[in-house]
DRENDOGU-867796 format. One record per residue: residue in one letter; x, y, z of N, C-alpha, C, O in turn. Coordinates in steps of 0.001 Angstrom, whole numbers, plus 524288, in hexadecimal, padded with zeros to 5 digits. Atoms other than C-alpha are relative to their C-alpha. Last residue first. Layout:
BEGIN
AXYZXYZXYZXYZ ...
***
This chain:
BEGIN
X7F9F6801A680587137A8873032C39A7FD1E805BF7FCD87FEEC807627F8B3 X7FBD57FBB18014F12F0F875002D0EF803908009A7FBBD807F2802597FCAD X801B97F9FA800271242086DEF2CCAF802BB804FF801408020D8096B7FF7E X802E97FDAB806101299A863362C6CB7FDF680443800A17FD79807977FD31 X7FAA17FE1E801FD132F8862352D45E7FC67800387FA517FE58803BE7F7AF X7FE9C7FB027FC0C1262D861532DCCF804EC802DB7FB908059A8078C7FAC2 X8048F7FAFC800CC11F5B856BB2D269802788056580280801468097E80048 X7FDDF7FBAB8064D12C8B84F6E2D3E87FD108021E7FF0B7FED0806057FCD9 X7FDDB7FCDD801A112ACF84E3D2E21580281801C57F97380526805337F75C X7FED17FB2F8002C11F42848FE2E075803FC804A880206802CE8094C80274 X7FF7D7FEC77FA8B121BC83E8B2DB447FEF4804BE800D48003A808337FDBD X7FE107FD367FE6011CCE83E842CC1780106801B3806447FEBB8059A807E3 X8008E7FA638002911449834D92C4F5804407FFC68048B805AF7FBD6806E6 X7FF6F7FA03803E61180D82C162BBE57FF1D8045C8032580000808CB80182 X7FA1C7FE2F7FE5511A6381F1C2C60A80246807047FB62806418099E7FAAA X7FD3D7FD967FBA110CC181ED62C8DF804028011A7FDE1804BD805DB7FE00 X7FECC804667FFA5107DC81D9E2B90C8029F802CD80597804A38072A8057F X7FB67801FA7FEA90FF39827842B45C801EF7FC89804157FECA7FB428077D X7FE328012B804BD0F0EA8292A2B00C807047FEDA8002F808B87FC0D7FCAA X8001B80687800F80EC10827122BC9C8037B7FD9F7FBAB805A47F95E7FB12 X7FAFD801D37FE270F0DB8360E2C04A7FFCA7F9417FE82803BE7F6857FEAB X7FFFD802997FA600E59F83C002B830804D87FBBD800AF806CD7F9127FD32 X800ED7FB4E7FADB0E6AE845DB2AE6B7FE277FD10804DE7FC347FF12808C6 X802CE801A67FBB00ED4883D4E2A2037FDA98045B804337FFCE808A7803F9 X7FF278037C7FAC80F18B84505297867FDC57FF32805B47FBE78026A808C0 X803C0803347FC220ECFE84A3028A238026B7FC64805AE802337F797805E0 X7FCEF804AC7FC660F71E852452825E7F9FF7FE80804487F76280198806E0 X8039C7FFF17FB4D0F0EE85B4C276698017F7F8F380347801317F468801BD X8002D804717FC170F8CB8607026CDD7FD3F80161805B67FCA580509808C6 X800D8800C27FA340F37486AEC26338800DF7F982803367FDE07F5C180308 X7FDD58041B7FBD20F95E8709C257B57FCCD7FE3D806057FD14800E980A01 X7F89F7FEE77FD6C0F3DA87C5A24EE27FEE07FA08802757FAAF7F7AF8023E X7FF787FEE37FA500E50D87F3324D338034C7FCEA802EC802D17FB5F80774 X8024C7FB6D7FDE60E4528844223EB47FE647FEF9806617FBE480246808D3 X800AB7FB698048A0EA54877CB239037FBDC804958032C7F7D8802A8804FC X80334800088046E0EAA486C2C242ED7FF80806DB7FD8A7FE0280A8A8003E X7FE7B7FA40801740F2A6865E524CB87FBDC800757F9CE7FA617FD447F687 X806247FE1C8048D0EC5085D05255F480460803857FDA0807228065A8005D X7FDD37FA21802D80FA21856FC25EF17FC507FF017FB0A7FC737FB707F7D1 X800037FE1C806EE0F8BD84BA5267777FEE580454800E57FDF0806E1804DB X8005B7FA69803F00FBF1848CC27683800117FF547F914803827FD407F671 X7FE837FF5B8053B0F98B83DC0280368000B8055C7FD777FD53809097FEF6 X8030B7FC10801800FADA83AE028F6F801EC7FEE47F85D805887FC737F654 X8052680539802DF100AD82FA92967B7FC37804147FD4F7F7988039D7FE90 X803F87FB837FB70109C783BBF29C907FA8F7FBD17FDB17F5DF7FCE57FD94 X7FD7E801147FA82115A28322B295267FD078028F805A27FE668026580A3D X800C48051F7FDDB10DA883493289BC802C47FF11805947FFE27FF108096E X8069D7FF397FFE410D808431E28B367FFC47F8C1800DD7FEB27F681804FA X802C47FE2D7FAE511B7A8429828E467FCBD7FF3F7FE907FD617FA7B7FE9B X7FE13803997FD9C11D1A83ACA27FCF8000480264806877FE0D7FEDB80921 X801768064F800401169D84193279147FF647FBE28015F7FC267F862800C3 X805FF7FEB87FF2211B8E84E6427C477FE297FC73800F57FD9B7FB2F80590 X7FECA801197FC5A12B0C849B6279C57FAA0800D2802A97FA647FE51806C2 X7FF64806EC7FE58126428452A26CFC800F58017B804E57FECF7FE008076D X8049D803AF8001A1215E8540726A757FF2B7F9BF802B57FB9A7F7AD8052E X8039E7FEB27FB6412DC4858B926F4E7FC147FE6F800BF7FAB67FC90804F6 X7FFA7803277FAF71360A850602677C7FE2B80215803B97FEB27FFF980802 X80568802C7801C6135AF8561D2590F801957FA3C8050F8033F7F5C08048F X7FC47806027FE221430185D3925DF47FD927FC897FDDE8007E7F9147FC3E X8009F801EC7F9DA13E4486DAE25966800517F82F7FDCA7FFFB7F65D7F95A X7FC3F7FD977FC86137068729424CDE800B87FBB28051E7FD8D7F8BF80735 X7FA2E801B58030E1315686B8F241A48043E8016880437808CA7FFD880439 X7FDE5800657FB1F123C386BF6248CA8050C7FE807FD84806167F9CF7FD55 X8020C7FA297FC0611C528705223D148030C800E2805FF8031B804D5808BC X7FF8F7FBDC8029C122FD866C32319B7FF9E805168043580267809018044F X8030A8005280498120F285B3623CB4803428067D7FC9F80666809457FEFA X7FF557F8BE8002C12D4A8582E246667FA767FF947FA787FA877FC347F70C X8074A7FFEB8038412B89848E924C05800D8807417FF298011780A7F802B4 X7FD227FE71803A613A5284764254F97FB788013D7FB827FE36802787F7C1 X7FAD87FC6F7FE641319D83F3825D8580282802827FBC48014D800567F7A6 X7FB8A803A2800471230E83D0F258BE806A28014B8022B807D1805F28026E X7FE91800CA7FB1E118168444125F97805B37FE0580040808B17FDAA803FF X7FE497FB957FE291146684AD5251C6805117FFF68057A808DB802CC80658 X7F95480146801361157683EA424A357FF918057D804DC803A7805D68075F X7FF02803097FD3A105AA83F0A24A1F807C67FDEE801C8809A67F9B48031B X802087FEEA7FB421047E84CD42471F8026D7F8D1802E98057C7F83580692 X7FABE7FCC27FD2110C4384D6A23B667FE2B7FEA780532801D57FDAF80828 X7FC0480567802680FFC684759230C980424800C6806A7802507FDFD80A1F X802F8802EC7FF0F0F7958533323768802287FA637FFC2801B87F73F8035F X801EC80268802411012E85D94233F77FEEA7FA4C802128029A7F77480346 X7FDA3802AF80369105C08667D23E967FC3B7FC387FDEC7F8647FB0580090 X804688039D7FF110FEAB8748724211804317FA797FC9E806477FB417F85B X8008880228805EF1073A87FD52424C7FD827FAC38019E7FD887F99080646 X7F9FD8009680462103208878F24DB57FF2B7FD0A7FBAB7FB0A7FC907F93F X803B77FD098044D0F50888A0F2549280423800127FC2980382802117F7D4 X7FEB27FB9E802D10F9BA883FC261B17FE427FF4D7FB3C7FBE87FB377FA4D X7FF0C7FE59806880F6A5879F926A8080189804B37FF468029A807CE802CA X7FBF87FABE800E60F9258731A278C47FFCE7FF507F8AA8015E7FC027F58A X7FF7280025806FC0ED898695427C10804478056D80093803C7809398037B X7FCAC7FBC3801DA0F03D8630F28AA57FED3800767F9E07FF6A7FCD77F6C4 X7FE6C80091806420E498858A028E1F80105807067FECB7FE0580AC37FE6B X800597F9B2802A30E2678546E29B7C801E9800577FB6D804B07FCE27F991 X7FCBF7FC8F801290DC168466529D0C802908055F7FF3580011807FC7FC09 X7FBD1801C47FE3F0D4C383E1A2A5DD803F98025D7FBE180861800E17FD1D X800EB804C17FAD50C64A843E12A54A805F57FEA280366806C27FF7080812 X80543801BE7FFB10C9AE850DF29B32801AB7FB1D8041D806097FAAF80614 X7FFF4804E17FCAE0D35D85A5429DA57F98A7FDE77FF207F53D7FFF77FFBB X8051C802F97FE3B0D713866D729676802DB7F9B1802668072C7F79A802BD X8004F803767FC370E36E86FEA2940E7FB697FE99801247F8DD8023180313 X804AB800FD7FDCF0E60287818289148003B7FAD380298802577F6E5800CB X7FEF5804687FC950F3B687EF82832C7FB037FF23805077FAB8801F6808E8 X804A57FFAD7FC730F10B887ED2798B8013E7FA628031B801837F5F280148 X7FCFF804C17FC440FC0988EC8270127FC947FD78803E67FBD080114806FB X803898013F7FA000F4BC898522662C803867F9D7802818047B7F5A880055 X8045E804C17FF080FABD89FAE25B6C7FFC77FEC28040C8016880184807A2 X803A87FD387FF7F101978AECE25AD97FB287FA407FFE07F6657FAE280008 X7FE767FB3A7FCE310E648A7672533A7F9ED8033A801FF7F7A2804B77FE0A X7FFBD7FBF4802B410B3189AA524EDA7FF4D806F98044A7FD33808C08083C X803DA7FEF97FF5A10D3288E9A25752801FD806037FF658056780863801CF X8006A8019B8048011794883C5255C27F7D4803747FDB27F408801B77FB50 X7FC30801B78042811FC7886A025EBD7FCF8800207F97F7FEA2801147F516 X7FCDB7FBF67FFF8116E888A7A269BD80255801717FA0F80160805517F761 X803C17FC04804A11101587E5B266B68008B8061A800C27FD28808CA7FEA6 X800FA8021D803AD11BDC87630269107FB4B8038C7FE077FAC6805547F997 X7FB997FD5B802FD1211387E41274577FEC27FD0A7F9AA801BD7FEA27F63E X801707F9DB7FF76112F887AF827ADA80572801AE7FAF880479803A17F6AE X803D67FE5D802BA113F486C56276FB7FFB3805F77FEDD7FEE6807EA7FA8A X7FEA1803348045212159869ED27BC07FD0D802367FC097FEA7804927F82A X7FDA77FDE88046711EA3871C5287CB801F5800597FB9E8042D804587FA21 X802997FA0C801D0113C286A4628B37803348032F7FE4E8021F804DE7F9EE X803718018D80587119A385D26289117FDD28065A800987FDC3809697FCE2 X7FD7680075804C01258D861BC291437FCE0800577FBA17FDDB8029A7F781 X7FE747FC7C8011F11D8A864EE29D5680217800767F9E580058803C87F6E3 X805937FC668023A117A6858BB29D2E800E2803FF7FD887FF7C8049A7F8F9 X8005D802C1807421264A8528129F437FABB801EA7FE287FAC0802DB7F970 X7F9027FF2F803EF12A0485ACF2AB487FDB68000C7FD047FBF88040D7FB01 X7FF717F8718024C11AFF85C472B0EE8045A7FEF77FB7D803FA7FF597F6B6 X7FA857FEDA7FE971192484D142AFAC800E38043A7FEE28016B805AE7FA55 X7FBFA7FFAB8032110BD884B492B047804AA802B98017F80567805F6804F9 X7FC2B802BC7FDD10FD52849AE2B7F4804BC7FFF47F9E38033B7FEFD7F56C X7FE7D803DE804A70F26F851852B455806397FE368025C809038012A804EF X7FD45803ED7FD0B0E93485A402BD5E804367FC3C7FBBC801A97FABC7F7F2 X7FE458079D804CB0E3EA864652B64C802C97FC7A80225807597FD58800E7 X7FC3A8042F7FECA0E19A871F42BDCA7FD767F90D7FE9A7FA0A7F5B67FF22 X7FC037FF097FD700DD3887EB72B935803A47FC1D801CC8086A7FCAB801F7 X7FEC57FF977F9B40D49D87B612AFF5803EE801B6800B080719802D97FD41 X8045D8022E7FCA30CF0B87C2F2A2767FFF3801028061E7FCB38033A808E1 X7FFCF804E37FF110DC8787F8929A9A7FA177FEBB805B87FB2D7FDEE80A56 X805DF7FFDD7FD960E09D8887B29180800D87F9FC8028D8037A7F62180167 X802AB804D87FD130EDAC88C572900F7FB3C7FFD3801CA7F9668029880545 X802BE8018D7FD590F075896A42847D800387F9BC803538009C7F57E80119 X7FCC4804EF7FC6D0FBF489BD627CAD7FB197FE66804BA7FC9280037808ED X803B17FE787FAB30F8B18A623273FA8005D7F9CA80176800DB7F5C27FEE2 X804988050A7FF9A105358A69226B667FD4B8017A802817FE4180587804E8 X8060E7FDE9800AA10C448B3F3269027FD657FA9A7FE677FB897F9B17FA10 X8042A8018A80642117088AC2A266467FD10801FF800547F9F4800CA7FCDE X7FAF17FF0F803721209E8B281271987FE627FEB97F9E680022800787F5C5 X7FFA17FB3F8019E114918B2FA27985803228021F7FE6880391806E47FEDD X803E37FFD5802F6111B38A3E12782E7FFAB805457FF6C7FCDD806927FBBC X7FECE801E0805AC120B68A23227AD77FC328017E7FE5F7FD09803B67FA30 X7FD607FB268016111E5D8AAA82885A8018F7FD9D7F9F38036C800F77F70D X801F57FB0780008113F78A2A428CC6801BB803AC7FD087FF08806EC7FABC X800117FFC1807831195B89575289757FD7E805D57FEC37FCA7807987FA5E X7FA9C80040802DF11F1E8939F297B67FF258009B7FA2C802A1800337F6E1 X7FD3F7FA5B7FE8B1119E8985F29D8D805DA7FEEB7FD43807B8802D87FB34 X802E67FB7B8056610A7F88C8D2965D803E6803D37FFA18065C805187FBB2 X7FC428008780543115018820B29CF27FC87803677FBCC7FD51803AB7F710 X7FB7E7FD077FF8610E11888072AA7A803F3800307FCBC8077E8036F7FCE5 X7FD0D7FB9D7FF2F102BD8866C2A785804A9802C97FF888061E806E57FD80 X7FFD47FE6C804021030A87A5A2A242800EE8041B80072804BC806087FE39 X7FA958033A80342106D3873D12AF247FFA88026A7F9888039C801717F6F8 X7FCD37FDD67FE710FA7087CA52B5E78079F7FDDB7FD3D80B9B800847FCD0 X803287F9BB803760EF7A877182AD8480607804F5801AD807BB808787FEDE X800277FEA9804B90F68386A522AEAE7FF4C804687FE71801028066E7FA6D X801F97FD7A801EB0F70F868BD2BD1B7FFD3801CD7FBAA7FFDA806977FC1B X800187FCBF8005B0FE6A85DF02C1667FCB18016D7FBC17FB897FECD7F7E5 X8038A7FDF7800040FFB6850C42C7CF8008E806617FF2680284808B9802DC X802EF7FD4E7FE5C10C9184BF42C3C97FB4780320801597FBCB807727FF4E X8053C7FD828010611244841572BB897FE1F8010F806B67FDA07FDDD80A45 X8014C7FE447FADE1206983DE02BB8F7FCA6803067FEF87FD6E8072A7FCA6 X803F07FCB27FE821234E8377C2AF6A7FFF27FFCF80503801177FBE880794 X802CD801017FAA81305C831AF2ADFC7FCB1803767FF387FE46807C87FDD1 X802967FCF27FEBB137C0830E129EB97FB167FF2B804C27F75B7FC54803B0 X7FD847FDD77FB03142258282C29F4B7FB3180402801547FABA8055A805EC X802B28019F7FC7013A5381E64295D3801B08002D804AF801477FCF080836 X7FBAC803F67FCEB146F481EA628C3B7FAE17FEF0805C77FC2F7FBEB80949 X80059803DA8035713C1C82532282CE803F77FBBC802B98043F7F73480123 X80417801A0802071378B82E0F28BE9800127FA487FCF47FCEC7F6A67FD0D X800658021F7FCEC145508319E290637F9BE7FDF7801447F89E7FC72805B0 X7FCDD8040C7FFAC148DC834902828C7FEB17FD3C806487FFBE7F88B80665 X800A1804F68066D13DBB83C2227F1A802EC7FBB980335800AD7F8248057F X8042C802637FE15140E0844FA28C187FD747FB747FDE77FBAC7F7BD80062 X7FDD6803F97FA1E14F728464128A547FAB37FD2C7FFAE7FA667F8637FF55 X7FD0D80638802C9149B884A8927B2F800D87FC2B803EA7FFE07F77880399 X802E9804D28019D1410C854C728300802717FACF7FC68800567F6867FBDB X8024A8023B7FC2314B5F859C228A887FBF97FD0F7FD717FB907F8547FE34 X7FC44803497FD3F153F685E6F281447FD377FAE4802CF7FE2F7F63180282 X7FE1F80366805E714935865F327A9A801D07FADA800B77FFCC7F6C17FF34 X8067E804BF7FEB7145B686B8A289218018B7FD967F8F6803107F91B7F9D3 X8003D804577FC0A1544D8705F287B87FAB17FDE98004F7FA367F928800DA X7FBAD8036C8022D15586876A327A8A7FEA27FB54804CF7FD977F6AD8042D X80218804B680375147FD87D5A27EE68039C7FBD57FE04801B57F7A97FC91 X801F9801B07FF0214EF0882BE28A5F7FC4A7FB777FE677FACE7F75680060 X7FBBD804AD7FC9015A3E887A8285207FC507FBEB801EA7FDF37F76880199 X7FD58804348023F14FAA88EF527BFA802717FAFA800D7801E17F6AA7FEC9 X8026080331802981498389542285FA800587FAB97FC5C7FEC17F6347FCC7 X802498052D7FCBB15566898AB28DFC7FB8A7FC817FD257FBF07F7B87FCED X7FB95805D67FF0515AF889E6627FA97FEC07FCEF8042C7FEF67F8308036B X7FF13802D28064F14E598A68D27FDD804B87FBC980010804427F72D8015A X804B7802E27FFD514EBF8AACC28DE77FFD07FC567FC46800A57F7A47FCE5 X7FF47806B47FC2815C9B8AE2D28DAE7FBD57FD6D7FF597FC507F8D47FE04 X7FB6A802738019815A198B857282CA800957FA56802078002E7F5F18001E X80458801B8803B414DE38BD7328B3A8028A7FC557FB8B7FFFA7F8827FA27 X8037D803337FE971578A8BF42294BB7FC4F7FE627FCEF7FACF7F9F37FE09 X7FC3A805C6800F1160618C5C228D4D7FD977FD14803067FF747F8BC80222 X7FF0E802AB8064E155F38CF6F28841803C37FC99800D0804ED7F9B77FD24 X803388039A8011E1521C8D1CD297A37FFE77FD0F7F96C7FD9B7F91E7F7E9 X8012C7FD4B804C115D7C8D49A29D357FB1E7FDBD7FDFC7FA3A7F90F7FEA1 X805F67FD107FF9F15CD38CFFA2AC087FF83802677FA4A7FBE4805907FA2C X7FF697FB6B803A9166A78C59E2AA427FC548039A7FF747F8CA802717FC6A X7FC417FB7D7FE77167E48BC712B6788007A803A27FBF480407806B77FCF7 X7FFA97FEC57FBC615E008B2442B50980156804ED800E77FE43808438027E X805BD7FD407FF4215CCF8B1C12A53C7FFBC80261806F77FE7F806FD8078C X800347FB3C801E016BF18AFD72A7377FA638045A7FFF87F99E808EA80145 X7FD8F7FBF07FA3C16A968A4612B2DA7FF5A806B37FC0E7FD5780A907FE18 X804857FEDA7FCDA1603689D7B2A7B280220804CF8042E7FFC2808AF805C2 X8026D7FC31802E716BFA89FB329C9C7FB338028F804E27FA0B80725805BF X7FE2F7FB3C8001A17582899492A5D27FBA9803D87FCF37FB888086A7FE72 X7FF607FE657F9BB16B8588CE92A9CA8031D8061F7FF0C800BD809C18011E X8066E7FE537FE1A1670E88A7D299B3800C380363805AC7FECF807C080631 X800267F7D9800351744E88BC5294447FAFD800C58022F7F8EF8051A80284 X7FBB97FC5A7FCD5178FC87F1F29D427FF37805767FD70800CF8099F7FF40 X802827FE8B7FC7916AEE8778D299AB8038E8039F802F68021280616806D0 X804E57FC7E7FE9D16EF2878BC28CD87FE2E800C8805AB7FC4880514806B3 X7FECC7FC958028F17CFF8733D28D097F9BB8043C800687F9488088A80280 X7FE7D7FC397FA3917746867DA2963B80110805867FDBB7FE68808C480016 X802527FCE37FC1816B138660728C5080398801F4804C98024D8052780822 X803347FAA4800E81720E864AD27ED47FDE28012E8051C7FE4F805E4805F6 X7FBD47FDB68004E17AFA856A4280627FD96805FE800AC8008180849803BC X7FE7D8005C7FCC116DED850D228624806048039B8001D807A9805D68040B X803157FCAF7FB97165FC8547927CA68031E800848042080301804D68063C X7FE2B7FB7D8024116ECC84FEB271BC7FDA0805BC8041B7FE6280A7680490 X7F9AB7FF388018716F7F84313276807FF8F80589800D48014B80767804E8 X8019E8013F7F93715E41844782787F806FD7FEB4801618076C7FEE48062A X8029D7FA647FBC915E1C8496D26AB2801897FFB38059A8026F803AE80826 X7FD3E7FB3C801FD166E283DF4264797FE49805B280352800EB8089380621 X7FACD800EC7FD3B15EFB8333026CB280644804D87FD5380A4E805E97FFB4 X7FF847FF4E7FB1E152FD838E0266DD804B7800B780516805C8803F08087D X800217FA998013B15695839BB2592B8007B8015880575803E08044280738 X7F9587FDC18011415CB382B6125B197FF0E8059D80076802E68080C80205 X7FC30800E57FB11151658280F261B7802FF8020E7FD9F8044F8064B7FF7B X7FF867FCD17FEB9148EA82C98254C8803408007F80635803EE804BD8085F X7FE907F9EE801AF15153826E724ACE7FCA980313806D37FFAD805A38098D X7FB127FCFE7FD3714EF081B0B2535A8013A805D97FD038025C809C57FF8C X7FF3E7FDCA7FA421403F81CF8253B88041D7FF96801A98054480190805E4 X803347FA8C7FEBC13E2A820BB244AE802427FDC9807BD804B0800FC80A61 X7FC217FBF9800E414810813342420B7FCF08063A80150800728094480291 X7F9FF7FF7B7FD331401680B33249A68037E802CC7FF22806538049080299 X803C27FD427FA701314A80EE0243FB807617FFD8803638099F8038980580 X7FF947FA37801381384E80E61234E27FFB4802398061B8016B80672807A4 X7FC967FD958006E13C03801442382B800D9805127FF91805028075580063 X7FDF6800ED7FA6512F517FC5D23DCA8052C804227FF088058F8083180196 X802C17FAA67FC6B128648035B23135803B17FFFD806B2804B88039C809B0 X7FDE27FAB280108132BF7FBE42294C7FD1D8054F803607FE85809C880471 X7F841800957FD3D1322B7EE76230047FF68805B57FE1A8003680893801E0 X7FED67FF257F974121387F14A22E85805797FF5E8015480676800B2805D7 X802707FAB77FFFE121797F33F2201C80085801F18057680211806228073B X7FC897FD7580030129AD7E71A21E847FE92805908017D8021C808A280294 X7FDB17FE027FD0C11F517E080225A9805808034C7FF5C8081E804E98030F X802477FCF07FB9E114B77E56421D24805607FE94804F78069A80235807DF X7FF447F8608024011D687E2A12105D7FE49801D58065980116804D5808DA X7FAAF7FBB67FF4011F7F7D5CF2164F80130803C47FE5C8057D805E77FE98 X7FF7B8009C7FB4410FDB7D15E21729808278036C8040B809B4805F3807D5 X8038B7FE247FC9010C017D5A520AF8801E5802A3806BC801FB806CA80929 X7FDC77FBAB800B8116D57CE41204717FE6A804E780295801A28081E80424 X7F730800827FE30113C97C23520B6C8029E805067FFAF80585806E980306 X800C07FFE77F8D3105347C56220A72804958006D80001807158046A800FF X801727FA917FF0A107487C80D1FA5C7FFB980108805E6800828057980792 
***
């Protein structure tokens, strides 16, 4: 009965191993298919993106401008799409460089609030930043930070009922600050949650869109030695909440940022 005992359990383990290898080449292969397919897709896009921008420039109409706008929008999301697979992939080839900067949080949100302004009054959302202070010290890679916040924001945008609440809150306790971005939307099931971060991972409620933004989240945030989960719950919607470092000890010399690339992050 041990004998038999004993090779059921390790047959149990060759098949869990096997199941764990085939889930991560299926998902390279998905990857390495996207990130192909990215590459054939972004010169073609980035060539209607530059003529359309000169048209918005030079067309004073305002219904074909508003026209352009919309297709620039779009062009735009095709391309940050693009971009986050490059980004996966140079994460996972351990191309991906942090360059961490001393900056102002209260003011770095700011300014990715004002870009959601005009979506939250296209939903009749109420769209709030609260946040304690004026200035937060926190060290990170504008570029790649940037990303996780708009990831999240266009995520609860997305997934947030017409005339509901969007809230993006900022605190700090001893050695950490702590980003919560929610909404009042469809709420996902409790079982679902832990898979959420996964690559290619789509639940019933998030069916829409690459199921690779979340993972690309995840993974900046770790790479900011920081963490994020996701509360969701029945009558008060979705909420991730990212925790990262707020003092400079917490990173490694060769992560942070000369400063001439702080000068050229701030002019971009």
């Amino acid at each position: 009965w041990f004998y038999w005992a004993y090779r059921q359990r390790k047959e149990a383990d060759r098949l869990r191993l096997q199941a764990y290898i085939h889930a991560e080449e299926l998902s390279e292969a998905k990857l390495r298919f996207f990130v192909n397919m990215s590459h054939e897709i972004r010169t073609p896009m980035t060539l209607i993106v530059t003529p359309l921008l000169q048209l918005i420039k030079e067309d004073s109409d305002a219904h074909r401008r508003s026209i352009y706008e919309t297709i620039h929008r779009n062009a735009e999301r095709i391309l940050s799409l693009i971009n986050q697979m490059m980004d996966l992939r140079k994460i996972d080839k351990g191309q991906m460089v942090m360059r961490m900067s001393k900056t102002n949080m209260v003011d770095f949100i700011k300014d990715i609030y004002s870009l959601f302004l005009y979506q939250a009054k296209a939903k009749n959302v109420k769209f709030n930043f609260e946040h304690d202070t004026e200035l937060l010290p926190v060290w990170i890679d504008r570029t790649n930070f940037d990303k996780v916040l708009m990831n999240l924001l266009s995520n609860a945008f997305k997934f947030c009922n017409t005339g509901g609440n969007v809230t993006i809150k900022l605190t700090q306790d001893t050695t950490m600050a702590r980003i919560t971005i929610a909404n009042d939307g469809d709420t996902i099931p409790e079982e679902k949650l832990g898979r959420i971060f996964e690559r290619f991972y789509q639940t019933d409620v998030m069916h829409e869109g690459s199921g690779v933004g979340l993972s690309l989240v995840k993974r900046l945030v770790t790479t900011h030695h920081g963490s994020i989960h996701l509360e969701s719950q029945i009558g008060r919607g979705s909420v991730f909440t990212i925790c990262l470092p707020a003092e400079k000890s917490a990173y490694q010399t060769n992560e942070f940022a000369t400063e001439q690339a702080v000068v050229q992050a701030y002019s971009m």
